[in-house]
Structure formats: C-alpha cells, structure tokens
MIFIDREN-282060 format. One record per residue: x, y, z of N, C-alpha, C in turn; residue in one letter. Coordinates in steps of 0.2 Angstrom, whole numbers, plus 5000, padded with zeros to 4 digits. Each point is the difference from the previous one (the first is absolute). Example, Ala and Ser with C-alpha at 12.3 -4.5 7.8 and 13.67 -1.06 7.14 Angstrom:
! residues 2
506649725039499650065000500450065000a;499850054996500450065001499650055003s;
//
This chain:
! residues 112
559751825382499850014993500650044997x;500149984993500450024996499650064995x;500350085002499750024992500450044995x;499950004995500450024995499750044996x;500050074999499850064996500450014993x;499749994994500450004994499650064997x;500350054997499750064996499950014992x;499550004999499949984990499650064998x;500350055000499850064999499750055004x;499550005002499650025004499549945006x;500149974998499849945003500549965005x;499649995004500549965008499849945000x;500549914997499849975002500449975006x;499349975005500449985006499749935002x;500549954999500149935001500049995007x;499449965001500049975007500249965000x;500449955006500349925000500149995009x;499349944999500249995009499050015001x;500050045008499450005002499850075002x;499550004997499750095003499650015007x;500050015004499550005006500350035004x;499950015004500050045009500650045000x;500749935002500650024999500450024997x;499850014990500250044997499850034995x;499250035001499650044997500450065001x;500150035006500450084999500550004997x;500449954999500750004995499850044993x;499449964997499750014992499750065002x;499650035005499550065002500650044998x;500750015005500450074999500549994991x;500149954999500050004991499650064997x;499349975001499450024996500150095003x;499950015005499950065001500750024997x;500650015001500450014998500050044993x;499949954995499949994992499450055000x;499450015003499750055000500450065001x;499950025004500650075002500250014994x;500649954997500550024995499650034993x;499149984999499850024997499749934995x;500249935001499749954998499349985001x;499549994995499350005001499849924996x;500749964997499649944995500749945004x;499249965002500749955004499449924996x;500749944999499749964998500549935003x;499649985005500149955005500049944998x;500649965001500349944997499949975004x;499449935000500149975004500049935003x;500449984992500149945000500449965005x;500250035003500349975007499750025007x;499750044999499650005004499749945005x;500249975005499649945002499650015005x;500050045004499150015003500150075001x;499250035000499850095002499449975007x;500150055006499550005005499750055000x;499450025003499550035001500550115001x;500649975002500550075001500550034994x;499949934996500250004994499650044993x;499649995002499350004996500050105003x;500049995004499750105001500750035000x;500749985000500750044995499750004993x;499649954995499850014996499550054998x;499549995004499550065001500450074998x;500550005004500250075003500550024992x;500249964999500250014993499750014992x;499349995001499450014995499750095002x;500149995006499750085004500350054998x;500949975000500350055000500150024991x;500149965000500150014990499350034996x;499649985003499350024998499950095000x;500450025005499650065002500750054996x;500449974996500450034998500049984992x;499449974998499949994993500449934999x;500249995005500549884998499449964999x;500449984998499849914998500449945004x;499749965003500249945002499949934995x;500349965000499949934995500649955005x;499649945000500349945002500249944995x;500349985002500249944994500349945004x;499849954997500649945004499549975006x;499350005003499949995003500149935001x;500249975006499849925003499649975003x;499649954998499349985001499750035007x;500549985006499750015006500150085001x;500450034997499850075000499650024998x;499749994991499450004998499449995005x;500149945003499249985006500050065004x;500550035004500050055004499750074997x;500450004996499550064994499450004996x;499749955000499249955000499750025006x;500449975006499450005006499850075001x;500550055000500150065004499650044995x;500049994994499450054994500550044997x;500849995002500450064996500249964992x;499749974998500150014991499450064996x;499850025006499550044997500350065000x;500549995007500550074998500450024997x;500649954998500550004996500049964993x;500350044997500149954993500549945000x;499849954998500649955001499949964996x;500849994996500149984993500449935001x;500149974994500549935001500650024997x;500350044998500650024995500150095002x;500750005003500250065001500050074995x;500049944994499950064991499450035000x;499549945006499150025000499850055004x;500550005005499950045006500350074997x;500650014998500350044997499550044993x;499949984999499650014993499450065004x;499649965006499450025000500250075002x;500749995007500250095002500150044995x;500449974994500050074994499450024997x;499549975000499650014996499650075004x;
//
C-alpha cells in the first residue's frame, strides 16, 4: 500500500492507494499515531484508490476515530469504492465515520 500525507492547514490529507489489511495496517497505524504526537487531530482519508480494506483494515480505522475523538478531531472520508463501501455496509462503520463523495465535502465538514 501506497500512502501520501498532504497538509492543508491544520488538516492531514492521507491518500490511500493499493490494499489495507493485515499486512499493511501498521504502516497507516504508525502514520496516524505519529501525526497525533505532533499534535494533528483532523485527518481526511482519500480513498479513491483504495482497492480493498479487511476486517484489520477497518480496526486501524477505528483506532483513528478513537484517537482523534479524545482529542477534539474529526475523521471524514471521501472517494469511497463500491466494494469498499460493502465492507463499511456490512461491518455498521458508516455509522461511525462521516463519508463524503468530494474531498471539498470532506474538507468542508472538518472546518466546520
């Protein structure tokens, strides 16, 4: 998996490209904590490339809503792909995370 962290003020966008799961959930986990440390609490996850997330995928995501949460962040998604969407269907996290069609949308919702 490919990721890419761009910074738009106070806000961390991070471009996923490739697959999230087992083998490269802790790569995105030590990002996210990382950016936490540094004091980052608004992260808006790109995931237009994203081609599949697993059940290991989905709980780096968790840990990224928990962390941001407790520190006043915000999470927003954008760009999802159909079969990703299913997975965030089955699993009941669109109840967790905000998830937008346009990065302006996702953008938009963290300043507000």
């Amino acid at each position: 998996m490919e990721i890419t962290i761009e910074e738009q003020s106070d806000i961390r966008i991070i471009r996923l490209t490739g697959r999230l799961d087992g083998t490269t959930m802790k790569q995105l986990e030590e990002h996210i904590v990382q950016l936490v440390d540094q004091g980052c609490n608004k992260f808006v996850f790109d995931y237009r490339n994203l081609e599949y997330i697993s059940s290991a995928g989905l709980r780096v995501m968790l840990l990224s809503v928990k962390i941001t949460r407790s520190s006043n962040g915000k999470v927003a998604l954008f760009g999802m792909q159909d079969n990703v969407a299913e997975v965030f269907e089955m699993s009941g996290f669109f109840r967790i995370f905000e998830v937008f069609q346009t990065e302006e949308e996702a953008v938009a919702y963290l300043v507000s």
